[in-house]
N, C-alpha and C positions, 0 to 999 in steps of 0.2 A: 649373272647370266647362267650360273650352274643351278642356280635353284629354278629359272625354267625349262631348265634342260628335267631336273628331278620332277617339278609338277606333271612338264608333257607325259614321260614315264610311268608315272603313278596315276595319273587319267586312264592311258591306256591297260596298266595293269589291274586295275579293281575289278572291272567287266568280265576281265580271263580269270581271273579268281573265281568269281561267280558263275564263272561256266563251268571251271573246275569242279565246282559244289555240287550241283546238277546236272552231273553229268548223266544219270540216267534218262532224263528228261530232253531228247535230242532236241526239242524246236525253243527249250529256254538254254538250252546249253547255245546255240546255233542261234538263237538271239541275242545272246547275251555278249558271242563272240562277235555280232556285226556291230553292236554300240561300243564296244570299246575299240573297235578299227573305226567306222568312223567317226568319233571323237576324238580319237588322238589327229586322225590328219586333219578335222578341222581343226583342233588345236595347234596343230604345228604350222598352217596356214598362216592365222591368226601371230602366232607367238613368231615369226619369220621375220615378219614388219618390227615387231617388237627388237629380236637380237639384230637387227639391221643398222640400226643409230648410231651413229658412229661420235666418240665424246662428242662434247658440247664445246668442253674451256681444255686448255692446256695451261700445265702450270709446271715452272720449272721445281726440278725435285731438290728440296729441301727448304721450298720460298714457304712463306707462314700465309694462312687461307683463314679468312675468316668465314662463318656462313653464316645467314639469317634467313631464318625457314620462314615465310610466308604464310602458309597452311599447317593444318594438323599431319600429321605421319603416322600412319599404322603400321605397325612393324608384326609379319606374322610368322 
């Protein structure tokens, strides 16, 4: 959950960087600052549904779990 807390973050931080860069240029500076506001709140929309899932399994602490993965897993 804190790596989409860091994603949301860094969505909306790349854009103000880029407006930072250009800042002589007010209408890409001033576009640059509207696409990273809003894409972070659709992202946070979006990612809301997501941190909302509440566990699936409860498992007493120290019981032994086994798992078998189904699918591939991308780990990024």
């Amino acid at each position: 959950r804190f790596g989409t807390a860091a994603l949301i973050s860094l969505i909306g931080a790349v854009p103000t960087l880029a407006a930072d860069k250009y800042a002589a240029n007010e209408v890409t500076s001033d576009t640059a600052e509207n696409v990273g506001t809003d894409l972070g709140e659709a992202v946070n929309t979006v990612m809301a549904d997501y941190l909302s899932i509440p566990p699936t399994i409860s498992v007493n602490q120290g019981a032994v779990v086994m798992i078998r993965v189904d699918a591939d897993l991308a780990f990024y």
